[in-house]
C-alpha positions in Angstrom: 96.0 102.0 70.2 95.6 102.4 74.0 94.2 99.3 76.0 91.4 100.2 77.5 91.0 100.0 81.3 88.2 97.3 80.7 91.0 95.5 78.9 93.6 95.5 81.7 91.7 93.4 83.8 92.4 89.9 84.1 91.5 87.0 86.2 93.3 87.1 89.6 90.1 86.9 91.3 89.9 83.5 90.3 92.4 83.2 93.3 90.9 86.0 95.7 87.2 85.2 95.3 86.7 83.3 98.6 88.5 85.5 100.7 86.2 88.0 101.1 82.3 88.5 101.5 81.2 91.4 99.6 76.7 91.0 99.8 74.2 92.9 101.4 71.6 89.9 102.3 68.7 89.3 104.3 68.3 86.6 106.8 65.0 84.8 107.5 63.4 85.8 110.5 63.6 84.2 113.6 63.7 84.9 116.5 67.3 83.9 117.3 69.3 86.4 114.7 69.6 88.9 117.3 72.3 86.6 118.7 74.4 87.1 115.9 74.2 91.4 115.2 77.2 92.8 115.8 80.4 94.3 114.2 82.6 90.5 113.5 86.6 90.4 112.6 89.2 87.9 112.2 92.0 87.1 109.9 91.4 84.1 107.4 94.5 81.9 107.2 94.8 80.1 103.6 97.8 77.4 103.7 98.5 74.8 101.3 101.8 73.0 101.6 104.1 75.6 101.1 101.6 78.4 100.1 100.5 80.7 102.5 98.9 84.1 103.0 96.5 85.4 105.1 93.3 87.9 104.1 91.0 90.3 106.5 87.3 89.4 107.2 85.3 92.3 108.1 81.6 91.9 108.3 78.6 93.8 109.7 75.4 91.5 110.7 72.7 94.2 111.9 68.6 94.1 111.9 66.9 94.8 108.6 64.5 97.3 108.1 62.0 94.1 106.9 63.1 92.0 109.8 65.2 89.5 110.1 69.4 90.3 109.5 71.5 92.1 107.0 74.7 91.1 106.3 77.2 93.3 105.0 81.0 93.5 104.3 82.8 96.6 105.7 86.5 95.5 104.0 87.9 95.4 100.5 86.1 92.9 99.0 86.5 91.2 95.9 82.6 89.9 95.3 80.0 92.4 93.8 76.3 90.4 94.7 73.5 90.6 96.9 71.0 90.5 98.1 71.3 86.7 98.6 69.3 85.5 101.5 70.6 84.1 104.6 69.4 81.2 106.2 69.6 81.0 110.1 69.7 76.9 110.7 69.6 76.5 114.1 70.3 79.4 117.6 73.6 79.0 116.7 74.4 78.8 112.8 73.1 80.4 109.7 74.2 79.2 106.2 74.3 81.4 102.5 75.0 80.8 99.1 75.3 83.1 96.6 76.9 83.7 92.9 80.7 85.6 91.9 81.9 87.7 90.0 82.7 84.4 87.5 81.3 81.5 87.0 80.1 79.1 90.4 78.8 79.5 93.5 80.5 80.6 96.6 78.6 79.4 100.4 79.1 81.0 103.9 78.1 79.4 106.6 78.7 80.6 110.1 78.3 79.1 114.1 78.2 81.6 116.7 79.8 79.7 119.7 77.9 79.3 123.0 78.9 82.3 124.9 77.8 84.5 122.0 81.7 85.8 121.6 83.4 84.4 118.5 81.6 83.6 115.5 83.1 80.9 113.0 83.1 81.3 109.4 83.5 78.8 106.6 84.0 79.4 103.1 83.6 77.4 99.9 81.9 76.3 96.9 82.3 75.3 93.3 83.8 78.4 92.7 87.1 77.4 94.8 87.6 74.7 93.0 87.5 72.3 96.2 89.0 74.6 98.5 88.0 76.5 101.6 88.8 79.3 104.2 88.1 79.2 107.5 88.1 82.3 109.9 87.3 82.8 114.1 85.6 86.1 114.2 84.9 88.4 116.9 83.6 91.7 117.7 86.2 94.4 117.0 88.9 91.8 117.1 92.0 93.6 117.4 94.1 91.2 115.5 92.1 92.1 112.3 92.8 95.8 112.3 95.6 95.4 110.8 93.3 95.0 107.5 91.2 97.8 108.3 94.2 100.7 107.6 96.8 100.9 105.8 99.5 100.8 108.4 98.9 100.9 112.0 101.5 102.0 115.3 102.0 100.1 117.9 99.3 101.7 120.4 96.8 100.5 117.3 96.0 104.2 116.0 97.1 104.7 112.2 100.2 105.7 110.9 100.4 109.3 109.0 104.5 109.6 108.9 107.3 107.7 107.0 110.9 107.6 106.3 113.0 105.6 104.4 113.9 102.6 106.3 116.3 99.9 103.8 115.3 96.6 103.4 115.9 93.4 105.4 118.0 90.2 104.1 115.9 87.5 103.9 116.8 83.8 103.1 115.2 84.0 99.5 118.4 85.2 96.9 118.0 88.7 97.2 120.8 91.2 98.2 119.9 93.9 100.0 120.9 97.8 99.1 119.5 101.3 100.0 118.2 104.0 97.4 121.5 106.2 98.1 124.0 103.6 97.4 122.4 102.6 94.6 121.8 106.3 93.1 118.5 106.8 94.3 116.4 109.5 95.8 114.4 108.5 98.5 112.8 111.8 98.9 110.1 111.3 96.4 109.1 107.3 97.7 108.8 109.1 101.0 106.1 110.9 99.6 104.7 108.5 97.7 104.7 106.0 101.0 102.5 109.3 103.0 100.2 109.7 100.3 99.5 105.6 100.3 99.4 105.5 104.6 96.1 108.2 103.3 93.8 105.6 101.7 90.9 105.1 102.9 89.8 102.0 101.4 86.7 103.8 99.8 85.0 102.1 97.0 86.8 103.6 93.5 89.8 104.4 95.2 93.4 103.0 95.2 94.2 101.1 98.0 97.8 99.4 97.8 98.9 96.5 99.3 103.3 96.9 98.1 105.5 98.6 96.7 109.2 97.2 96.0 112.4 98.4 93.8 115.1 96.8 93.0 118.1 98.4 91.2 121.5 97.3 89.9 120.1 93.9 91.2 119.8 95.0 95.1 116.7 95.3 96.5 116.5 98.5 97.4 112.5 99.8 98.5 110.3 97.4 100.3 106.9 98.9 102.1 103.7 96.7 102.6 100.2 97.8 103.7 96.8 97.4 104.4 98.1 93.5 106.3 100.1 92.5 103.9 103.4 91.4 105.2 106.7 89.9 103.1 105.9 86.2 103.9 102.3 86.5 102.3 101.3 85.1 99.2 99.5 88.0 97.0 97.1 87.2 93.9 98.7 88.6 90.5 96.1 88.2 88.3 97.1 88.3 84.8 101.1 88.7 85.5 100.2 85.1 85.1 100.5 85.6 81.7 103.9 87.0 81.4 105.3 84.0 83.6 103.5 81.8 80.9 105.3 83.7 78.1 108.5 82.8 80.0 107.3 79.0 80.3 106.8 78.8 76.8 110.5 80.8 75.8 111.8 77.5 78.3 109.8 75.3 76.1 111.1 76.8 72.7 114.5 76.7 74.1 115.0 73.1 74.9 113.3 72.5 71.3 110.3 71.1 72.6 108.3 73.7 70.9 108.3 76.6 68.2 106.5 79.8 68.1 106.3 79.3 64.4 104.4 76.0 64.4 100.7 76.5 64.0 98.0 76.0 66.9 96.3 73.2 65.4 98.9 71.0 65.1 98.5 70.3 69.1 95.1 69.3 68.7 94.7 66.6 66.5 91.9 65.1 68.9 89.7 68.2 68.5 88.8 67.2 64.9 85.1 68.7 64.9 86.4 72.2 66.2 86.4 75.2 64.0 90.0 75.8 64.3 90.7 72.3 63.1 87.9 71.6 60.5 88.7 75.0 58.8 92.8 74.7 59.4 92.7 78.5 61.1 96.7 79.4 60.3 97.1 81.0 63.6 100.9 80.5 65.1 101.8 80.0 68.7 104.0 83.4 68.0 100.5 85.0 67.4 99.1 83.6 70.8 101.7 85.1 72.5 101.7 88.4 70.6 97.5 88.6 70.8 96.8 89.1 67.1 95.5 85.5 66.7 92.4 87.7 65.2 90.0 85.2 67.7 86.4 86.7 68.0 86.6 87.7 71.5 84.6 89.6 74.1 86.4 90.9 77.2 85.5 94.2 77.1 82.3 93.8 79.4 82.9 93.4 83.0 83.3 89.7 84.1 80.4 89.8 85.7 77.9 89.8 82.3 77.3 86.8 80.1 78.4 88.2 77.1 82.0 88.2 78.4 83.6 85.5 76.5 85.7 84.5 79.4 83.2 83.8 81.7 82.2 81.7 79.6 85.3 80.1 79.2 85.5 79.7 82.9 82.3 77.8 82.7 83.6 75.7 80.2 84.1 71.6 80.9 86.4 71.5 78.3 88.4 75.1 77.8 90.8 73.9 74.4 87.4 72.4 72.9 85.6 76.2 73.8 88.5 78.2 72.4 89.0 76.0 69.1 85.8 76.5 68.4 85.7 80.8 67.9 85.5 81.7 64.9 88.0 84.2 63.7 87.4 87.8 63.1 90.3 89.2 61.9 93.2 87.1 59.7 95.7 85.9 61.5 98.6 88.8 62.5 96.6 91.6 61.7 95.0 93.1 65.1 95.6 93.2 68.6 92.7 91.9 70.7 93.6 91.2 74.5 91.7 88.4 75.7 92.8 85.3 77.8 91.9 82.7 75.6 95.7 82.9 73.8 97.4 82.0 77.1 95.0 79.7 78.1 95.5 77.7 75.1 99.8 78.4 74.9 99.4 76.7 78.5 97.8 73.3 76.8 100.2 73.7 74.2 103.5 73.7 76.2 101.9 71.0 78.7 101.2 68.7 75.3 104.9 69.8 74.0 106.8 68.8 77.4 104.2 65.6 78.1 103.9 66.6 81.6 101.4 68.9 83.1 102.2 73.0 82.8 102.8 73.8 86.4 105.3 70.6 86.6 107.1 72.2 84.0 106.9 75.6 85.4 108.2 74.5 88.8 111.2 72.9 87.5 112.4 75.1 85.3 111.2 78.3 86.5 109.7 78.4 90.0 112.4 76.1 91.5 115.5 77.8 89.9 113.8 81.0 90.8 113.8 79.8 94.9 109.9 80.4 94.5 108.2 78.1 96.9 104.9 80.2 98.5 103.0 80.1 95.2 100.1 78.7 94.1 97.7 78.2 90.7 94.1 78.9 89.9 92.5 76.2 88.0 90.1 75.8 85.4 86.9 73.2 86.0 88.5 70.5 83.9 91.3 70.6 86.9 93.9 72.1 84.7 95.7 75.2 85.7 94.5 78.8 84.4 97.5 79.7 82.6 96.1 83.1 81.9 95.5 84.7 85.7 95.2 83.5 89.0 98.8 82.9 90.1 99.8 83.7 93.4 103.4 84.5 95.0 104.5 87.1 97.4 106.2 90.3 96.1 109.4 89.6 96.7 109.1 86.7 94.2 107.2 89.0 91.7 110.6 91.4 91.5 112.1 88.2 90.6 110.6 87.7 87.6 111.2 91.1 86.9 115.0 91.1 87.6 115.2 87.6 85.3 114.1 89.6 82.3 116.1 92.7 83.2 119.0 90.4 83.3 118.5 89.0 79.7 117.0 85.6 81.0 119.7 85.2 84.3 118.9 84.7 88.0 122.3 84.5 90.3 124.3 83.5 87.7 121.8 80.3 85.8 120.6 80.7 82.9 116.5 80.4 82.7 115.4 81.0 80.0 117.5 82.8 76.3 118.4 86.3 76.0 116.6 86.0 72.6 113.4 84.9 74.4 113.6 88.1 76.4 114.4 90.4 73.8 111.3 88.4 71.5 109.4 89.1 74.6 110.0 92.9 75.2 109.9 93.5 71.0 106.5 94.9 69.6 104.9 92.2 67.6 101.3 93.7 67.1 100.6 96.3 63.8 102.7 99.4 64.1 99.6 101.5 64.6 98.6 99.1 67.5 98.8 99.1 71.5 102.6 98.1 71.5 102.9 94.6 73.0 105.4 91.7 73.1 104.7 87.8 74.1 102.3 88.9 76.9 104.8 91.8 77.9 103.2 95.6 77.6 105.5 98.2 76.4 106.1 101.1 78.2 106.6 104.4 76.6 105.8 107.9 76.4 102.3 107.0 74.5 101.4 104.0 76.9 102.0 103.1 80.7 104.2 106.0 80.7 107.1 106.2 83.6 108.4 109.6 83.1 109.7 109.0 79.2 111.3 106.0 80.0 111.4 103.0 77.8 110.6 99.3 79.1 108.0 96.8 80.1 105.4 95.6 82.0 103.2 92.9 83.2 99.5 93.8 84.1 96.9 92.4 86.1 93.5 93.2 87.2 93.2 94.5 90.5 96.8 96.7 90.1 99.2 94.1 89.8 102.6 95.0 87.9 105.7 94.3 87.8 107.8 97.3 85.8 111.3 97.1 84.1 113.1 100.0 83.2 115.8 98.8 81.5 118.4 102.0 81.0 117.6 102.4 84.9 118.6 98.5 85.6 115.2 99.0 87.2 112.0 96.8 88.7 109.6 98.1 90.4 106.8 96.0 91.4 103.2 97.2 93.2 100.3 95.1 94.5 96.9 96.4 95.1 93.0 95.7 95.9 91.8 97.7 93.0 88.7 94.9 92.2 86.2 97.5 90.6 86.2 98.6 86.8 88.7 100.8 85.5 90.7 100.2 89.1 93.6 98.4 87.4 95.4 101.3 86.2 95.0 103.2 89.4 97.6 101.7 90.9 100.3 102.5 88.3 99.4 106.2 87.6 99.6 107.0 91.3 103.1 105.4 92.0 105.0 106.4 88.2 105.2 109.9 89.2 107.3 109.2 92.2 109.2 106.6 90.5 110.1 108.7 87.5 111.2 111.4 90.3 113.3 109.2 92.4 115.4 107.8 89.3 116.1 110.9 87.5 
């Protein structure tokens, strides 16, 4: 059974949402919004402690046919709304509010400065769980162009041409290499790099943000775009999940957990729950594996009510929403993707350890790793979303993707077990179901196929993956701005061709 494309999504906009404006609203009239028309860029710089990455703000404030302002956004956004309405506050400020694409709201507001040339922007709301961007905008700011193509020359015009340059040693574990040495063609990435430096950024279409490839454990292909640079943190929406598989293999190892023991057995203070009044037989092995058999609804877009993760998302208490679905299917028997499994194997391993997840994560996996630019979305009880949301540049990703390929290794320390890894990248759904491991898709000829190669993959909305070819000693990961429906797998399809070529 092929997962759909609806399916493939997952919550990494959890982490993105704020960093873009994406409504067409009108502003009250007055007769001081003529002060603020005008074509307004900057760069919005998000930095946390060690987390850091930077996003493009491109907005359009023009007169509206009614009067007053529209406001539009002219980049890749993330936020499908509008029209919200605009409220100009004073000569100098206006302020709006308006609703995501999940649960909460998201607030602009901005403050023209005195000489009418830079425009301040500040970004927030419930959705951001606490946090906020702020960005300096101004009129065709040639900083921010950078965003607006996907790679530009040094005279500012946009780059058409490539060749294979070899990547750069960076403090950050990873040995460098170039395609020939390490029995590559570059001939085919070439390509592949000319057709990307064509995006236009178009609604529907693929815009990506990286590509990298690492082989016989060098990196080996490195190529950011659209502003993305090797020092900036990038959302990986629901990748998340396969770094939460790994978590867990951590926990099983150091016997603090095992994927045999059943769900409810962590929850003995959710008594009045369905899973716990009814003693639901479901296994942490069948949280990981997605055949739980949970009545679950993530087929819609996020955006409706009947999604069952929205709702999640809105939940105070996430454990006490999941516990209570009822199930659908007996435990074992059928594959359902849905986010709920992670979110609740996250809760699990926190209660197994007795320290919160991402403590546990850092030490064991993040740390070792040498992964310090990251950061976690979190849920509204505070905890962090297990399920999507993380953020890490890509270098980091192919890490992740290099520890598997190396049966559980980085540089020589042992992470996480070989048998974890191989539990991981083992079908554990029916035989006549989409093949999947402990939140690890299997590639074949039949699904996520890479030129008839056998391996796996982690999968996140937007066109996040990180790919493992293991008969190659292969990982490939891509980023990309894919936030519509069915824009996930566009990302993937585009590069396989090229990198089935350039490994043959």
């Amino acid at each position: 059974m092929r997962m759909t494309d609806d399916r493939r999504l997952s919550l990494g906009l959890i982490a993105l949402v704020g960093a873009a404006l994406t409504i067409v609203a009108r502003a009250e009239v007055s007769p001081d919004v003529p002060r603020f028309a005008g074509h307004w860029t900057g760069v919005a710089t998000d930095k946390d402690g060690a987390f850091h990455t930077e996003q493009g703000i491109d907005i359009e404030i023009r007169p509206a046919p009614g009067g007053g302002l529209e406001l539009l956004d002219r980049d890749r956004g993330v936020l499908r709304g509008g029209p919200v309405p605009v409220h100009v506050t004073s000569p100098s400020q206006w302020a709006a509010t308006w609703q995501g694409l999940f649960p909460g709201d998201i607030s602009a507001t901005g403050t023209l400065h005195e000489d009418g040339a830079m425009l301040e922007i500040q970004l927030g709301g419930s959705i951001m769980a606490g946090s906020s961007l702020h960005a300096q905008l101004r009129r065709d700011d040639p900083v921010a162009r950078r965003f607006q193509w996907p790679r530009l020359q040094p005279n500012g015009r946009p780059e058409y041409g490539y060749r294979y340059v070899a990547p750069i040693s960076r403090d950050d574990g990873w040995m460098v290499s170039t395609l020939e040495q390490e029995g590559m063609n570059p001939a085919p990435l070439e390509q592949m790099v000319r057709s990307i430096l064509r995006q236009t950024g178009e609604p529907g279409t693929n815009v990506t943000d990286s590509v990298l490839i690492a082989r016989h454990g060098h990196l080996v292909f490195e190529e950011y775009f659209w502003g993305y640079r090797a020092d900036l943190a990038h959302g990986i929406s629901s990748c998340t999940k396969s770094l939460t598989s790994i978590i867990v293999g951590i926990a099983a190892d150091r016997h603090e957990l095992h994927p045999d023991a059943r769900v409810s057995s962590y929850f003995p203070d959710y008594p009045d729950t369905r899973w716990i009044k009814e003693r639901y037989p479901v296994t942490i092995d069948q949280l990981l594996s997605m055949d739980a058999g949970i009545e679950w609804n993530e087929d819609v877009p996020y955006d409706d009510p009947r999604n069952t993760t929205r709702q999640l998302l809105a939940a105070s208490d996430p454990n006490a929403f999941i516990l209570d679905q009822p199930l659908a299917h007996p435990p074992g028997t059928h594959y359902d993707y849905n986010s709920a499994m992670p979110t609740l194997a996250g809760t699990i391993v926190a209660r197994a350890v007795h320290e919160p997840f991402e403590a546990f994560a850092q030490r064991y996996l993040l740390e070792p790793l040498g992964i310090r630019n990251f950061r976690w979305a979190r849920q509204r009880d505070g905890t962090v979303l297990a399920a999507g949301g993380f953020a890490m540049p890509p270098r980091d990703m192919l890490k992740i993707g290099q520890l598997m390929l190396d049966g559980g290794v980085w540089k020589g320390k042992r992470i996480v077990s070989a048998d974890w890894v191989r539990q991981s990248t083992s079908q554990h759904t029916p035989a006549d179901h989409y093949a999947y491991g402990y939140y690890w898709h299997l590639i074949n000829p039949k699904q996520w196929s890479v030129g008839g190669e056998i391996g796996y993959l982690a999968a996140g909305q937007g066109g996040q993956f990180i790919i493992v070819i293991p008969r190659r000693a292969l990982v490939a990961v891509i980023t990309s701005a894919n936030w519509q429906a069915g824009g996930t797998p566009l990302a993937f399809e585009s590069a396989s061709p090229y990198l089935a070529a350039t490994i043959r």
